[in-house]
C-alpha positions as CSV (number, residue, x, y, z in Angstrom):
1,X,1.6,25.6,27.2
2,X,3.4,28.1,25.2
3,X,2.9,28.5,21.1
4,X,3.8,28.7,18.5
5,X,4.4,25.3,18.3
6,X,7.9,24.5,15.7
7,X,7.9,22.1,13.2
8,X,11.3,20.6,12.2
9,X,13.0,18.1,9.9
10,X,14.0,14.7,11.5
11,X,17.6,13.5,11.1
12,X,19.3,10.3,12.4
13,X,20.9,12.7,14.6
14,X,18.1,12.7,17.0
15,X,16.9,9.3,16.6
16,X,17.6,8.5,20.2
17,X,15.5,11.8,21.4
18,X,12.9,10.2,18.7
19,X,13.1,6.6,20.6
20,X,12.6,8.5,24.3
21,X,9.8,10.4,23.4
22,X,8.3,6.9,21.8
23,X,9.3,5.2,24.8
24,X,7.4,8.2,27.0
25,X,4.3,7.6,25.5
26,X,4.6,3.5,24.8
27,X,5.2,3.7,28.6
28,X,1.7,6.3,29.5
29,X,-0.3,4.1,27.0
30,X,-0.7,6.6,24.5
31,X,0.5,4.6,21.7
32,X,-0.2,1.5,20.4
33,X,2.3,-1.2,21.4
34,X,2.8,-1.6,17.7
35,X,5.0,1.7,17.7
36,X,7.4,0.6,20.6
37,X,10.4,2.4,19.6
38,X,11.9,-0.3,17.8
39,X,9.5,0.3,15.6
40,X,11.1,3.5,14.3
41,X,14.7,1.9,14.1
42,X,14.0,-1.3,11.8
43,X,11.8,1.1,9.9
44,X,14.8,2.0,8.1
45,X,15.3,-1.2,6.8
46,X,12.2,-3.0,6.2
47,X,10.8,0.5,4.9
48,X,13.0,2.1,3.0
49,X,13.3,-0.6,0.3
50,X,9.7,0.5,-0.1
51,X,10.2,4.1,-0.7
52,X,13.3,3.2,-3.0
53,X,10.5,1.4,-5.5
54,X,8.7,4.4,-5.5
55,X,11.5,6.7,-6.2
56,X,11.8,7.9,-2.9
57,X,15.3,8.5,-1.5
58,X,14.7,8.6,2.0
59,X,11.4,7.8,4.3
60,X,12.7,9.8,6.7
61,X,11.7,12.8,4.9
62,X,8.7,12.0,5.4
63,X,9.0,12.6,9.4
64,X,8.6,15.9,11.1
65,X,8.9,16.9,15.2
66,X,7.1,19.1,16.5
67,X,8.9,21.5,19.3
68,X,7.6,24.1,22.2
69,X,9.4,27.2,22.4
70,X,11.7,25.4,24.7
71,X,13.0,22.6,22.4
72,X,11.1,20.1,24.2
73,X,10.3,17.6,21.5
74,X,6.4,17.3,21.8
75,X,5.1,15.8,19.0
76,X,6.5,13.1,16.0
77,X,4.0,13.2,12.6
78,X,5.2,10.2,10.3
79,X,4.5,8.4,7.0
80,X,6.7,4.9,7.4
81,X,5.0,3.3,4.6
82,X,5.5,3.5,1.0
83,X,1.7,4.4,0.4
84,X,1.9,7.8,2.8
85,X,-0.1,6.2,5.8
86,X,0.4,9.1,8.0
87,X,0.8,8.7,11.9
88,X,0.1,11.6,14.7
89,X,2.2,11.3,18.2
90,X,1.6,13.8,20.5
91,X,2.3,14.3,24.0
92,X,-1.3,14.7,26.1
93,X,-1.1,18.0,27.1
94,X,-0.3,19.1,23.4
95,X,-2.6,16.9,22.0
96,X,-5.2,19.8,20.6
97,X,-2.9,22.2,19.6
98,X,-1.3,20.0,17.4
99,X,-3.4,17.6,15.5
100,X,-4.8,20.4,13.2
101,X,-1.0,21.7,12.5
102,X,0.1,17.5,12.1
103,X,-2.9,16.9,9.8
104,X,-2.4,20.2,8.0
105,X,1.7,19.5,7.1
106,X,0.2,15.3,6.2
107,X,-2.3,16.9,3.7
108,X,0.9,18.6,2.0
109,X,3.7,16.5,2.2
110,X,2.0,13.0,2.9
111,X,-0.1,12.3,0.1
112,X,0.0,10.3,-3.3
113,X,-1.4,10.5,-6.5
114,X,-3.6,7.7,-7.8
115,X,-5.6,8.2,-11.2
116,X,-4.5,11.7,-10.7
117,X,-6.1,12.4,-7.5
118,X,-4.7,13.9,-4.5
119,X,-5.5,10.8,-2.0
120,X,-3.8,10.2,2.0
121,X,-4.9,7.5,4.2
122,X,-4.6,8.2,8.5
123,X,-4.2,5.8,10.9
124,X,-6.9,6.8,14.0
125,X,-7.4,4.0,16.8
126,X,-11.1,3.5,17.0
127,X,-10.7,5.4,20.6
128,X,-9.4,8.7,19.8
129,X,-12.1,10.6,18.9
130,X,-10.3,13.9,18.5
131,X,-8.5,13.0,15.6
132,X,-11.5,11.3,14.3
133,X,-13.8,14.3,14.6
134,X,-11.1,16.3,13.4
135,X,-10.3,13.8,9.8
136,X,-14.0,13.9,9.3
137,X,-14.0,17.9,9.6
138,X,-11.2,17.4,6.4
139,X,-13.3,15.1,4.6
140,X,-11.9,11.8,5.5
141,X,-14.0,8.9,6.0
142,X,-13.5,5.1,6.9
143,X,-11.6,3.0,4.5
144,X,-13.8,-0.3,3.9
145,X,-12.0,-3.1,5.1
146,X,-9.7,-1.5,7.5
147,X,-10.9,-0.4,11.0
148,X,-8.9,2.2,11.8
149,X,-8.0,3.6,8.5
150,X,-9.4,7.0,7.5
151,X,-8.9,7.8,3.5
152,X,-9.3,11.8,1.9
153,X,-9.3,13.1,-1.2
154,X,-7.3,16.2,-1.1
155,X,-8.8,17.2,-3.9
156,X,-12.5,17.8,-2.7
């Protein structure tokens, strides 16, 4: 594995390398089937009304891909909802190098304010341990009512 690890804007111009990578790990079980990558296309337009109320031009600023030294796209970090739920995909054998860097870029792009707190929600299957052990080492704890919802305050 080679590093630095490069974080990049997303644009609709790689949407289909976006939907392979999706389709990659949908088809090694790494994902939820929830995020087929359909997902990701209709995203645009049941989302983005969302953003729009919020003053929010665009969700898909609120995507990033992560690239080795190679290009290969290894890693998607995502907020698809209008309250900054932010999403980790990884490919395995980048998994550990790049949850810290994912959770890191969330914690400043990702968040919103509410009652003038710093607050951002993660989606963690109940499973995947290292991301849990690795929100709780940021502070995050379960949100009540949602099982697989982790909530920090940025501003602890």
């Amino acid at each position: 594995m080679t590093s630095p690890l490069n974080v990049c804007e997303y644009n609709s111009d790689v949407f289909k390398e976006v939907e392979r990578f999706f389709d990659s790990l949908f088809k090694q079980k790494t994902v939820d089937a929830c995020w087929h990558p359909r997902r990701f296309e209709y995203a645009r337009y049941l989302v983005k009304p969302l953003f729009e109320k919020r003053g929010i031009t665009d969700w898909e600023d609120h995507v990033s891909l992560w690239r080795d030294d190679d290009g290969k796209l290894v890693g998607v970090a995502l907020s698809e909802a209008a309250d900054f739920n932010s999403f980790f995909f990884t490919s395995s054998e980048y998994r550990y190098a790049l949850l810290k860097q994912m959770l890191e870029w969330a914690m400043e792009t990702n968040y919103c304010l509410e009652n003038g707190r710093k607050k951002m929600t993660c989606w963690a299957d109940q499973e995947d341990n290292m991301l849990i052990m690795l929100l709780k080492e940021y502070g995050f704890d379960k949100d009540i009512g949602q099982e697989y919802l982790l909530v920090g305050d940025l501003n602890q």
